[in-house]
DRENMI-397617 format. One record per residue: residue in three letters; chain; x, y, z of N, C-alpha, C in turn. Coordinates in steps of 0.02 Angstrom, whole numbers, plus 50000, padded with zeros to 5 digits. Layout:
<rs>
r/c/nxx/nyy/nzz/caxx/cayy/cazz/cxx/cyy/czz
ala/A/X/Y/Z/X/Y/Z/X/Y/Z
...
</rs>
This chain:
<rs>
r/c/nxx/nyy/nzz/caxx/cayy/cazz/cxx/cyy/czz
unk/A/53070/57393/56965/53121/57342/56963/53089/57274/56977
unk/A/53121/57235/56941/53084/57154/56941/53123/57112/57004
unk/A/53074/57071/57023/53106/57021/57091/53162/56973/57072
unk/A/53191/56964/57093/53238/56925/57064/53230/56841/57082
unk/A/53267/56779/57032/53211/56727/57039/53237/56696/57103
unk/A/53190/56656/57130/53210/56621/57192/53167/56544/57179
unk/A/53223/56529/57185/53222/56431/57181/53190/56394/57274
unk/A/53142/56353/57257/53130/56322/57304/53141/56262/57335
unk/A/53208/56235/57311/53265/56200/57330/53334/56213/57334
unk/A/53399/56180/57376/53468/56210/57340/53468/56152/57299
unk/A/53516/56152/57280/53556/56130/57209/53567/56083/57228
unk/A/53570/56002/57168/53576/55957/57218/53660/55956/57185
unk/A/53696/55919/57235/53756/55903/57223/53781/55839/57229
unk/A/53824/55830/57168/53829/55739/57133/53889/55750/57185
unk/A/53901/55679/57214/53958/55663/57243/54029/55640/57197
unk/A/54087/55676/57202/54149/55652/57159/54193/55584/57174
unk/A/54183/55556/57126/54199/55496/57120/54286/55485/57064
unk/A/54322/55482/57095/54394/55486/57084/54392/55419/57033
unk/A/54407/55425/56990/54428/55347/56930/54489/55349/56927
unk/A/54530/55295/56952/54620/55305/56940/54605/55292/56866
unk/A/54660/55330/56844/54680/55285/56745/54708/55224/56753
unk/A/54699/55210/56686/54698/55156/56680/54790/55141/56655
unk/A/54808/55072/56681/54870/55065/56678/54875/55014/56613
unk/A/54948/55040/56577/54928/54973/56499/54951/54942/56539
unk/A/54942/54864/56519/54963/54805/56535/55021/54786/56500
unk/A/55089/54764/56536/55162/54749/56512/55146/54692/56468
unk/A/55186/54714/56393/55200/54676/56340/55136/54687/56301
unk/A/55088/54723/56296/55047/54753/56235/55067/54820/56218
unk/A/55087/54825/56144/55119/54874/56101/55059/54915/56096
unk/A/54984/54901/56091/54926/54935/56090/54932/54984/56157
unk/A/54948/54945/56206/54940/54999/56298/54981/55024/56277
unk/A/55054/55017/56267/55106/55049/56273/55114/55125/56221
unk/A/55074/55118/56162/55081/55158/56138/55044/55225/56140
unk/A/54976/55182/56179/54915/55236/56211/54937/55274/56263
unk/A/54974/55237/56317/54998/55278/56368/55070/55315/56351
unk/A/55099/55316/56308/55149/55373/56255/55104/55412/56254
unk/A/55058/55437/56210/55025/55489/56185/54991/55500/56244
unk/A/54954/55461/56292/54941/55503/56359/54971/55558/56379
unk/A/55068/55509/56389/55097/55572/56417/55120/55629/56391
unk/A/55128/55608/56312/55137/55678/56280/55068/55736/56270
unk/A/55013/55679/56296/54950/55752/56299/54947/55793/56348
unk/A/54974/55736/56406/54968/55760/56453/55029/55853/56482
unk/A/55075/55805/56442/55125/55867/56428/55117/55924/56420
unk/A/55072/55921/56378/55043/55988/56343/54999/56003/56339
unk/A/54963/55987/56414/54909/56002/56430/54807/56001/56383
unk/A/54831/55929/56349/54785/55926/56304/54719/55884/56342
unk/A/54678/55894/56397/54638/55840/56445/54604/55812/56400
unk/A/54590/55828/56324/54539/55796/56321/54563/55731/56273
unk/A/54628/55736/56258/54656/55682/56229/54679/55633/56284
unk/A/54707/55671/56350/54703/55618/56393/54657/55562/56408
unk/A/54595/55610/56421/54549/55563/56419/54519/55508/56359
unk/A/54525/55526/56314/54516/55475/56251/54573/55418/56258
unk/A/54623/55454/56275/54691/55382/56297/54668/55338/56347
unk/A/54630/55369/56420/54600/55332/56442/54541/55283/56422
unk/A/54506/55315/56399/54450/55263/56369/54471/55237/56314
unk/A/54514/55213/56299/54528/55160/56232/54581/55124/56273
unk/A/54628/55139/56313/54658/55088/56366/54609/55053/56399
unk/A/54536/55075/56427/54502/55034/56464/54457/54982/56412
unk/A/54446/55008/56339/54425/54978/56307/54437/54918/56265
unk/A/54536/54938/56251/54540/54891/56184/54557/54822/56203
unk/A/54568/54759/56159/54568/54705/56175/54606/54659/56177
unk/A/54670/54711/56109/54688/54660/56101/54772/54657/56143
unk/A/54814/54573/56133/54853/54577/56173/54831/54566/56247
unk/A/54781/54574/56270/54761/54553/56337/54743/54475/56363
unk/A/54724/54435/56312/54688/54382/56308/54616/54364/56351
unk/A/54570/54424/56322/54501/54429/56364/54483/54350/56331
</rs>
């Protein structure tokens, strides 16, 4: 029977870092419509469309006056 493997460190472990979502900003039809489909992903349990809602709320431009 073979040894089984043994590591000469533990594991390192990343610390969790909580990101609130992102909130649309009142009176852009762009936020408003992203955070709709948030909540209907969210509805139905789709995370990974949530998260795409998030990153294009933190991304897009317009209506904000960057």
């Amino acid at each position: 029977m073979t040894e089984p493997t043994r590591y000469s460190a533990a594991p390192v472990e990343l610390p969790y870092r909580a990101v609130p979502e992102p909130k649309p900003v009142a009176g852009c039809p762009g936020c408003a419509e992203l955070a709709n489909v948030r909540d209907r992903a969210r509805a139905g349990g789709d995370r990974t469309t949530i998260s795409d809602c998030n990153v294009f709320l933190r991304r897009h431009p317009e209506g904000h006056g960057r």
